[in-house]
C-alpha positions in Angstrom: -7.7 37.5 -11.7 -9.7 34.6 -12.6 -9.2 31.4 -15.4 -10.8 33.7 -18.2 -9.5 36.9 -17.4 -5.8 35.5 -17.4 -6.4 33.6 -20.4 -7.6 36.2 -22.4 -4.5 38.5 -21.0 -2.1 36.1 -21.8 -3.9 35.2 -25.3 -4.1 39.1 -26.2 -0.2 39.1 -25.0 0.5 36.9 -28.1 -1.4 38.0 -30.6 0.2 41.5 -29.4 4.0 39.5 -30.3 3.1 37.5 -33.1 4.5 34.4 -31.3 3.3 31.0 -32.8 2.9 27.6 -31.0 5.6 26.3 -31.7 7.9 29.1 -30.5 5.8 29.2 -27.1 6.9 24.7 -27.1 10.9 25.4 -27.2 12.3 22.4 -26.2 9.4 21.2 -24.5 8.7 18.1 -27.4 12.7 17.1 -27.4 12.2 16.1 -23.1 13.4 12.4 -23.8 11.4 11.0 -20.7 7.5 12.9 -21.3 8.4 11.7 -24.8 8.1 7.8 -23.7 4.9 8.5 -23.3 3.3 11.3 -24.6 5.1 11.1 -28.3 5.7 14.8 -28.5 2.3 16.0 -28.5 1.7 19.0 -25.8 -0.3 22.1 -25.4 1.3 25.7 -26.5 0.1 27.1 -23.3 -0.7 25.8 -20.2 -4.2 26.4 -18.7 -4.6 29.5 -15.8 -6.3 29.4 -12.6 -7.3 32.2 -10.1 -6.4 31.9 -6.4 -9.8 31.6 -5.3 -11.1 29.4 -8.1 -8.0 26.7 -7.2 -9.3 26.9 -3.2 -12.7 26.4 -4.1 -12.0 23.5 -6.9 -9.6 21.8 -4.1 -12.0 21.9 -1.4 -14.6 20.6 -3.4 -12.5 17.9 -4.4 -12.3 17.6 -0.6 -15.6 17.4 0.1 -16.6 14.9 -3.0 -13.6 12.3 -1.7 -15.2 12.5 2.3 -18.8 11.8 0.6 -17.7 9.0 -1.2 -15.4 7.2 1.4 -18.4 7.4 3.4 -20.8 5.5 1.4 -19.7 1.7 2.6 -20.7 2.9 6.4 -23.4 5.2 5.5 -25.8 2.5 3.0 -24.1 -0.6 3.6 -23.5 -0.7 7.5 -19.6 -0.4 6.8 -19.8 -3.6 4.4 -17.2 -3.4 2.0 -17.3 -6.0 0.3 -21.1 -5.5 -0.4 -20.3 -1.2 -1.7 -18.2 -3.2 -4.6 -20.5 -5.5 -5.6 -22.6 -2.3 -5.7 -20.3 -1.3 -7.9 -20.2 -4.1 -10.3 -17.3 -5.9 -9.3 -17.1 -9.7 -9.1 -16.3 -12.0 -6.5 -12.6 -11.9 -7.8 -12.6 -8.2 -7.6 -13.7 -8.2 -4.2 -11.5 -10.9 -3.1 -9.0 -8.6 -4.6 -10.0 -5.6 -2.8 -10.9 -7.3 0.9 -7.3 -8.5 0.7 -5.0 -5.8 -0.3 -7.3 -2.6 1.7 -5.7 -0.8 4.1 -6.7 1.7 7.0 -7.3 4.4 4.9 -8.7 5.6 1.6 -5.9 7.0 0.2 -6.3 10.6 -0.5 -4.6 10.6 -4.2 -6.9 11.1 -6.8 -7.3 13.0 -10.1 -10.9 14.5 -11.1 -11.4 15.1 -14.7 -13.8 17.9 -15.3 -14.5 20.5 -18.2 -15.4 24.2 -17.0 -19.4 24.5 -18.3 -20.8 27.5 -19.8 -21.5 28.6 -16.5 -17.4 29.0 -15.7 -17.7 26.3 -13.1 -16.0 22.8 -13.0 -18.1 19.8 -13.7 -16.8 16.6 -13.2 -16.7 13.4 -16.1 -15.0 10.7 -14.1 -13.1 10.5 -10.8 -9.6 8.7 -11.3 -8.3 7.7 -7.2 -5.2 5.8 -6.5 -1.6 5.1 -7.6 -2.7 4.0 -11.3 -2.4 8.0 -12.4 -1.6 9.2 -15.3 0.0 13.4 -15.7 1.9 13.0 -12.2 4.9 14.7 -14.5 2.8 17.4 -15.6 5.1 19.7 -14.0 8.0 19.0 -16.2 5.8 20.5 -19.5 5.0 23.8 -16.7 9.0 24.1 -16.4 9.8 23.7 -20.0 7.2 26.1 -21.3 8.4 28.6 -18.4 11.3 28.5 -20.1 9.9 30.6 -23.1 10.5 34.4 -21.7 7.2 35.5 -22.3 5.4 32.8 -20.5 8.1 33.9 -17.8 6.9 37.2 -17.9 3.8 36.8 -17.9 3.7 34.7 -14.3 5.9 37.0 -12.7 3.5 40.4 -13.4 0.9 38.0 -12.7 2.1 35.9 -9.7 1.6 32.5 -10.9 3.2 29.6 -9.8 3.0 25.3 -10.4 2.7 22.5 -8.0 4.9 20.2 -8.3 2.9 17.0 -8.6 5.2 14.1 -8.6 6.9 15.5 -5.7 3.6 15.5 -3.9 3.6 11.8 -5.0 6.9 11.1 -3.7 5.7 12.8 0.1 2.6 10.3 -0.7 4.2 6.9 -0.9 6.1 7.8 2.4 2.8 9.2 4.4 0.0 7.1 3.4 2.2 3.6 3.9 3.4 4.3 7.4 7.3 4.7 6.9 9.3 7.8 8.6 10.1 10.8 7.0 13.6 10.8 5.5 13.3 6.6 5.2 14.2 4.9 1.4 12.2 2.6 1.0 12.4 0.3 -1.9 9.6 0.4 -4.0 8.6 -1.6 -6.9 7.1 0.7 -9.6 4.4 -2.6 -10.8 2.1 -3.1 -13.7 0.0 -5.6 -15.3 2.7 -7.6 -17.8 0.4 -6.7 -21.1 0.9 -3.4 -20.1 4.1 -3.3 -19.5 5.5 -4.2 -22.8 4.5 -1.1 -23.8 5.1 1.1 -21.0 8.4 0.4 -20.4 10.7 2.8 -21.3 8.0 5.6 -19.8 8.4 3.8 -16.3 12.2 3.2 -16.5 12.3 7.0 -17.5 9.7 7.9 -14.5 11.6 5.8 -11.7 14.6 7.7 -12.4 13.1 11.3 -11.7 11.5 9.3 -8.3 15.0 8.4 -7.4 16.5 12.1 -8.0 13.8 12.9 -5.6 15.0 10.7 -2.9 12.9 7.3 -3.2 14.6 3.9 -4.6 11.9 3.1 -7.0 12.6 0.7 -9.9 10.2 -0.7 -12.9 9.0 -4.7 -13.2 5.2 -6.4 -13.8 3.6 -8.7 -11.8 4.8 -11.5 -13.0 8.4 -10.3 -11.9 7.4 -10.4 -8.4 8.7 -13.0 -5.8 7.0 -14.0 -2.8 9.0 -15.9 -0.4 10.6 -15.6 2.9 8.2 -13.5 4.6 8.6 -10.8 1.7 7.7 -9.6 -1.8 10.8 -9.9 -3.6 12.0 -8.1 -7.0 15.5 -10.2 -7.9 17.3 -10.0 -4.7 15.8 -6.7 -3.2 13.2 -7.3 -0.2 10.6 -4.8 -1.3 8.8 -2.6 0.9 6.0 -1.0 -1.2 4.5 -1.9 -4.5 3.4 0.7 -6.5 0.6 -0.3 -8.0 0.1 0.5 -11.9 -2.1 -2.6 -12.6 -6.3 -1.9 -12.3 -8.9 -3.9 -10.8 -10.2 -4.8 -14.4 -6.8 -6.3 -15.3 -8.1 -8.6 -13.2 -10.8 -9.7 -16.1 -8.2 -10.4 -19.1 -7.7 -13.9 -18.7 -8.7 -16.9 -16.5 -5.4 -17.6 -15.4 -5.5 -13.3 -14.4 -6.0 -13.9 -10.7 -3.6 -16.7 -9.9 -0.8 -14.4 -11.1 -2.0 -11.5 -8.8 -3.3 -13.9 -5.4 0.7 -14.3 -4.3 1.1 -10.6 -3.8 -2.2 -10.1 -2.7 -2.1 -12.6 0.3 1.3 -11.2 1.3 -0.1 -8.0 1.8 -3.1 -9.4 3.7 -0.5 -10.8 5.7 1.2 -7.6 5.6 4.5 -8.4 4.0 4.4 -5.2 1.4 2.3 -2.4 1.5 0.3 -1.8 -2.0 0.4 1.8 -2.8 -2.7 2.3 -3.4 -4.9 -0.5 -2.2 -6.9 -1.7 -4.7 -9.9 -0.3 -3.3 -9.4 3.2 -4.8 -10.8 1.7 -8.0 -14.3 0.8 -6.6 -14.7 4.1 -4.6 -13.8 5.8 -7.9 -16.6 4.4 -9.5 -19.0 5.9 -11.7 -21.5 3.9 -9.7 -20.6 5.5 -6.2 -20.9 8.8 -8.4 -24.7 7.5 -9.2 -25.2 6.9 -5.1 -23.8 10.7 -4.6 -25.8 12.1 -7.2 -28.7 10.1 -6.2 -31.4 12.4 -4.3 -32.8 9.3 -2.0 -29.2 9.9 -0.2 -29.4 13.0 0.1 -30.0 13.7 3.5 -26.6 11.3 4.6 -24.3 14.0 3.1 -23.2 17.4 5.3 -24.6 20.4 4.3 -20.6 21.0 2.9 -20.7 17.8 0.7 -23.9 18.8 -0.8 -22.9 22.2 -1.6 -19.8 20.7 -3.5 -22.1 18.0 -5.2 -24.4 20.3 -6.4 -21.5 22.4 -7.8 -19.2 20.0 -9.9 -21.0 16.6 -9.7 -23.9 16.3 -12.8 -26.7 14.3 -12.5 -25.6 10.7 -12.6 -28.0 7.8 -12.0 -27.4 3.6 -12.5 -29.2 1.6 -15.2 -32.4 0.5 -13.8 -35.5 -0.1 -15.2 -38.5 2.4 -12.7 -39.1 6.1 -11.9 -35.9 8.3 -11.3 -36.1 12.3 -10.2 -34.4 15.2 -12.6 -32.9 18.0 -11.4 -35.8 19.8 -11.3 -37.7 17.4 -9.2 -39.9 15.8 -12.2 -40.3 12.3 -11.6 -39.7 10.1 -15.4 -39.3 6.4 -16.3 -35.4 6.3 -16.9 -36.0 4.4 -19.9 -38.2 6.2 -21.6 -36.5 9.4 -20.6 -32.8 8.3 -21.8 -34.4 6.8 -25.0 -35.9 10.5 -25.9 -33.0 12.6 -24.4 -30.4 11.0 -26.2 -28.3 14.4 -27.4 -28.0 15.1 -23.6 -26.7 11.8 -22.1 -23.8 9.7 -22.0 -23.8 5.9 -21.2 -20.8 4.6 -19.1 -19.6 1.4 -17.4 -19.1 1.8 -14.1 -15.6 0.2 -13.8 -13.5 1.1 -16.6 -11.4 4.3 -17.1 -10.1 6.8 -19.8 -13.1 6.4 -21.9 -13.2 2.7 -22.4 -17.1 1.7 -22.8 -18.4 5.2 -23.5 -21.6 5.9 -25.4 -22.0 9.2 -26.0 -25.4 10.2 -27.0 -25.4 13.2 -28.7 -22.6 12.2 -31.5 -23.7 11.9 -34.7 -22.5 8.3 -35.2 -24.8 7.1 -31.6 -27.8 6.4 -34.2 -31.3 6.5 -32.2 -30.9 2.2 -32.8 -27.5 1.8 -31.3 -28.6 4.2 -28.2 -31.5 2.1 -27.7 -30.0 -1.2 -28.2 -26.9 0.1 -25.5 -29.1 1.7 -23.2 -31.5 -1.5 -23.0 -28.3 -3.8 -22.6 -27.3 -1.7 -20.0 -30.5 -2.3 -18.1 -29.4 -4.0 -14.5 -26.1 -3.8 -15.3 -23.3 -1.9 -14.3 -24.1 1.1 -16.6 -24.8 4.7 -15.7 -26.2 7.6 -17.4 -25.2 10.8 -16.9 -25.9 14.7 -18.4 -23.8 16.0 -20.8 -21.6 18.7 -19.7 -21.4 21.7 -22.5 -18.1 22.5 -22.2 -16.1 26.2 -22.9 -13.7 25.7 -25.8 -10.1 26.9 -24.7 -7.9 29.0 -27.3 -4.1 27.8 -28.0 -2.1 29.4 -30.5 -1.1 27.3 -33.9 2.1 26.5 -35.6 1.4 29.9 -37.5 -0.5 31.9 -34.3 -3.5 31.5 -35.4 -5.5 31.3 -32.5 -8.0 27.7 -32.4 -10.5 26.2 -30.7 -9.7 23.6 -28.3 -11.7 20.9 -26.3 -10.1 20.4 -22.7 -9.8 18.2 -20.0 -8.9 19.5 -16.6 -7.0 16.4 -14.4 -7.0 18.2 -11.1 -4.8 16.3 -8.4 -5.3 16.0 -5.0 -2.4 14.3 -2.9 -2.0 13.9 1.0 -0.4 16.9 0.6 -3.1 19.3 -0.7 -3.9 20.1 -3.9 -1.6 18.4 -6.0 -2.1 20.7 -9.4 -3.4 20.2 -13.0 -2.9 17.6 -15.8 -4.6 18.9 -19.0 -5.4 16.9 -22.5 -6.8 18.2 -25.3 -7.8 17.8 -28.8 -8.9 20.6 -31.4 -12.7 20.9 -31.9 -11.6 20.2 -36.0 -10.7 16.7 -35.0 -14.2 15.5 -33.8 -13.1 13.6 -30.7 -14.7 14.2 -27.8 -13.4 11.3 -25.2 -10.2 13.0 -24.3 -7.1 10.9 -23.5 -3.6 9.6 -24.5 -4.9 6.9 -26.4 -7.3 8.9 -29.0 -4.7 11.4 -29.6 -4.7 13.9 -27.1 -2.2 16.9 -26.7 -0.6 17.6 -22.6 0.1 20.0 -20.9 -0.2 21.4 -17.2 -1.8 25.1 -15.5 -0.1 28.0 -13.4 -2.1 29.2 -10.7 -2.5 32.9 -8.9 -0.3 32.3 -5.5 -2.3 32.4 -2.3 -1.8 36.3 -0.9 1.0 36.7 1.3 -0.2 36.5 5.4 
């Protein structure tokens, strides 16, 4: 069975009972720590996935991480620091990033992506790195597994979870080089602005890291020591920081990057590790999405990556004034084309994340002046536009089982481990919001998957 056929069966299965929403929650919106953070708002069902659909999204998730590590060698001879200003990042930024990089692009990332019309996966942003939000999406999969006709319902049907912040646990341990079994003592950090209000959520987080085996505990930046040959948080030497705080925290304030350089020069001297590097930010750029989507680069990608472009990535191209090529190989002035193909287009900076910056061209309050006067701002900048994915509306059952329309995001994880399962958000169609995340409101929740067949 596939995501629609399992829906619909499990959708069918409660109209059958009569259940309502709230019934399916139980105790799912009493869970002190999600509560921190997600104030008792969650889906009444998770979201379903077939085996073979979860292979392919995986691998394509694969395929569209290899492309894009690859683009510093493959168009800028292996130049780093030239890819980010690519990018749009400053000489601060790239300072930031030269210094804290490791070997490795770390293989933790989250892909937001609706499913189309055409039942296929198609990617709005790429989130890679530490800085992730719905690692505990697991928890809302137990607690609604709870209920026994989700229960049930995955047993006839063979469904099953991965446990994501486990994943994340094996992740910290991997990707910075320490043995399996070690304890490293990690410090959970995040920009101090932030912090006042995230808190309790990371206090509540650290402790389900520690049940798992890792001695992680919460602090900011500005809590940090560096000082005898170490990164110190009160009198624990710290091995790994866990980096909450973004490259653009680096923009708040002037005085922004003399609070961060201390850490960041320990690392370069190899003091701490940074889980993740700060690099992660500028390969998850909407600009490196315009490079893969780009058909002058074509020919750099293996026939593998293309075949997983083609399928989730939509056409995506920077803010410059001249000729670009559509999908259909017609050549048109990007300005003139995004001016009169405003209902299918988005406009996006290239550096921020969870919606901040978005244009969306279609909505009735983007009036044909503000479009214009954005997309013309844009121009040279680091702006993208990119098509407008028609996404399928998802059914969840109401406080009274009425079943209504819902517009969903799909956060599909990828860890060193393999795929590293599904963080949803959504918001009813009713409420008119279409950029889906914490902060305008949205409702959480997680997906079962069909188990791979037995060997």
């Amino acid at each position: 069975m596939n995501r629609a056929t399992l829906t619909a069966a499990y959708l069918d299965e409660i109209k059958r009972r009569g259940v309502t929403g709230t019934e399916l929650l139980g105790k799912l919106p009493q869970s002190e720590m999600l509560n921190t953070f997600y104030s008792g708002r969650y889906l009444s069902r998770p979201l379903f996935l077939g085996h073979e659909e979860r292979e392919q999204l995986f691998q394509d998730l694969v395929n569209l991480r290899s492309a894009l590590v690859s683009l510093p060698n493959r168009l800028f001879g292996g130049d780093l620091a030239a890819f980010a200003r690519a990018m749009g990042a400053n000489d601060v930024q790239v300072s930031a990033i030269m210094r804290s990089r490791g070997t490795d692009v770390t293989k933790q990332l989250r892909a937001d992506l609706y499913v189309d019309q055409s039942g296929g996966f198609r990617l709005l942003e790429l989130n890679m790195g530490s800085a992730l939000g719905g690692m505990d999406n697991a928890d809302m999969a137990r607690e609604l597994l709870e209920h026994p006709m989700l229960a049930e319902f995955a047993q006839i049907h063979d469904l099953e979870f991965v446990d994501t912040m486990r994943d994340q646990v094996a992740n910290y341990v991997i990707e910075c080089g320490f043995e399996p079994g070690s304890r490293p003592y990690i410090a959970c950090t995040d920009w101090p602005t932030s912090y006042q209000t995230l808190e309790p959520y990371m206090r509540a987080y650290n402790a389900r890291v520690q049940e798992l085996g890792l001695d992680e505990h919460a602090c900011h930046v500005g809590q940090l020591e560096v000082r005898d040959g170490g990164v110190w948080l009160g009198a624990n030497k710290v091995d790994i920081v866990d980096r909450l705080f973004m490259i653009e925290d680096l923009l708040e304030s002037p005085e922004a990057p003399a609070l961060l350089d201390p850490l960041l020069n320990a690392a370069a001297r190899g003091e701490v590790k940074i889980y993740t590097p700060m690099d992660s930010g500028i390969f998850s750029s909407k600009g490196a999405l315009a490079m893969l989507s780009d058909e002058a680069n074509r020919s750099l990608f293996s026939p593998a990556e293309l075949e997983s472009l083609d399928r989730i990535l939509p056409w995506t191209r920077m803010v410059r004034p001249g000729p670009v090529t559509l999908e259909d190989g017609q050549r048109v002035d990007l300005l003139e084309y995004a001016l009169s193909h405003r209902d299918d287009l988005a406009l996006k900076p290239t550096l921020f994340h969870g919606g901040q910056g978005v244009l969306l061209g279609w909505r009735a309050d983007t009036t044909p002046e503000l479009w214009e006067e954005r997309v013309r701002a844009a121009l040279d900048g680091p702006y993208v536009l990119q098509r407008r994915i028609r996404p399928v509306l998802e059914h969840f059952p109401s406080d009274n089982g009425e079943l209504v329309p819902w517009l969903v995001c799909w956060g599909a994880f990828t860890t060193a481990s393999g795929y590293g399962g599904i963080f949803a958000r959504g918001l009813t169609v009713e409420s008119n919001v279409e950029v889906i995340n914490i902060g305008t409101g949205a409702y959480s929740g997680s997906a079962l998957h069909v188990k791979a067949p037995a060997e």
